[in-house]
C-alpha positions in Angstrom: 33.4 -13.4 -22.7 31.9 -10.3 -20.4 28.8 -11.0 -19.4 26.6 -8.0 -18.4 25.1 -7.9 -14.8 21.4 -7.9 -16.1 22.3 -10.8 -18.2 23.9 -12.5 -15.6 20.4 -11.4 -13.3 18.6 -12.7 -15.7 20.0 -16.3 -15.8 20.0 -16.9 -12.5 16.8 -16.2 -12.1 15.6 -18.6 -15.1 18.0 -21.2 -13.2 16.1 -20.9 -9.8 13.0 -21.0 -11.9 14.2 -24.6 -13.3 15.0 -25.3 -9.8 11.9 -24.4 -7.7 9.3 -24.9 -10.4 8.6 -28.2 -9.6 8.9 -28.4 -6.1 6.3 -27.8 -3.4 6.0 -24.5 -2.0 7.3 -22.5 -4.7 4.8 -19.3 -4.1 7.4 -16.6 -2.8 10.7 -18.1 -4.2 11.4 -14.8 -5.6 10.1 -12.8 -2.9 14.2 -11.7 -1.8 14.9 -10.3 -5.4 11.8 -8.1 -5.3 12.1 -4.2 -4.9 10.2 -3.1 -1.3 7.4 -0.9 -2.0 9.0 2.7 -1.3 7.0 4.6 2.0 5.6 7.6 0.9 6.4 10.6 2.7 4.1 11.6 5.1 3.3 15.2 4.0 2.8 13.5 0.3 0.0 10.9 1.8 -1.9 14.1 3.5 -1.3 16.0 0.8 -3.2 13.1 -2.0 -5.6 12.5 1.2 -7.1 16.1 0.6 -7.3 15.8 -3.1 -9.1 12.3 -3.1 -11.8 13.3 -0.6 -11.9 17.6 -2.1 -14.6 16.4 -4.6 -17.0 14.4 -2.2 -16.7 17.3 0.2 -18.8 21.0 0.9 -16.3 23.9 1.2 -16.8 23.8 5.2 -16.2 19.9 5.4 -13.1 20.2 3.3 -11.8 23.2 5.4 -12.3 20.8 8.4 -10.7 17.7 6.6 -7.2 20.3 5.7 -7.6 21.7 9.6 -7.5 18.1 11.3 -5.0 16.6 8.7 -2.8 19.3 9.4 -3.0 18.4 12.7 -2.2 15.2 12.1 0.9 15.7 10.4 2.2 18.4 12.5 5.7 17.7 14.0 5.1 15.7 17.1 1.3 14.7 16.4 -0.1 11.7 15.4 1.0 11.1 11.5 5.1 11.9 12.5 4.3 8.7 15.1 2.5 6.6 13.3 4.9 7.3 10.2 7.9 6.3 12.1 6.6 3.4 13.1 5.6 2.4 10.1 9.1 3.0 8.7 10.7 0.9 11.4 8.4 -1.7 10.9 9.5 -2.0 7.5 12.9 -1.5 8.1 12.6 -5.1 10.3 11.8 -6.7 7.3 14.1 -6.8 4.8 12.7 -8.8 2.7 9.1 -7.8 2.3 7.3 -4.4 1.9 5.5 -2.7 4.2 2.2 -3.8 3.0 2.4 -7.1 2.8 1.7 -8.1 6.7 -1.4 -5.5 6.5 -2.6 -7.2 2.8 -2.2 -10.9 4.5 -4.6 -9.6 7.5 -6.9 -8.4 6.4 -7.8 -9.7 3.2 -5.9 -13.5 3.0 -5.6 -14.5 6.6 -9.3 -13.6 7.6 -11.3 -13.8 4.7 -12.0 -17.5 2.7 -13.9 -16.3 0.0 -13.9 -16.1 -3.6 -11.2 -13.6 -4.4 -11.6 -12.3 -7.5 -15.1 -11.4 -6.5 -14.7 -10.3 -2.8 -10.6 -9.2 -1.9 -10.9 -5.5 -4.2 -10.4 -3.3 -1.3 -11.9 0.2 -1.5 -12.6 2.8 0.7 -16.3 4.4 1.4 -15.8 7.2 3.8 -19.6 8.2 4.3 -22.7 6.4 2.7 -24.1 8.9 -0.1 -26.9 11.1 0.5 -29.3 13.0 -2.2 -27.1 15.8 -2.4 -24.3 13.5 -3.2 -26.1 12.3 -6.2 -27.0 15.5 -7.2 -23.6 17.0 -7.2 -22.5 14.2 -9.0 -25.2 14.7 -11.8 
């Protein structure tokens, strides 16, 4: 009887289940057969940087925000660095993403409170003014 490889997947993954289910420690016994998180290409962050922050911005702000992101990603500048780094950091873990160091920092390691309540990170890039609130209306 052929057995398909999903199948076959499929039952050894319920097996380690019976196995590690009752032991101690059992949190990331599946972490290996998880997909990494892909790394986004660089231009494509800058580019969904820019049309995030485009509504929140005046014309002259958001022609200042595309000037210094371009910077940033220019061949040689910061973002092709930082990038690269990023990629070999990843690439020295081969079996966890990218993000999972940064997550465990900053919002496990250093912060014991409720988290459902207080770990739903978010980003506020100015506080808003009246003429936030009035665009917005």
């Amino acid at each position: 009887r052929r057995v398909s490889r999903g199948a076959a997947a499929a039952a050894a993954a319920r097996r380690a289940a019976r196995i590690h289910t009752n032991s101690k420690g059992c949190t990331f016994v599946f972490q290996r057969s998880l997909r990494k998180l892909p790394i986004p290409k660089l231009e494509e962050t800058c580019e969904r940087y820019v049309k995030m922050v485009a509504p929140l911005l005046s014309a002259d702000e958001l022609a200042e925000t595309k000037r210094r992101v371009e910077r940033f990603a220019a061949p040689g500048g910061d973002g092709e660095r930082l990038h690269k780094q990023l990629v070999e950091r990843d690439a020295a873990e081969p079996n966890n993403s990218f993000i999972n160091e940064f997550w465990s920092d900053m919002y496990l390691r250093d912060m014991r409170q409720a988290l459902p309540i207080n770990v739903n990170p978010f980003l506020q890039l100015r506080a808003p003014s009246d003429a936030d609130e009035q665009r917005a209306a």
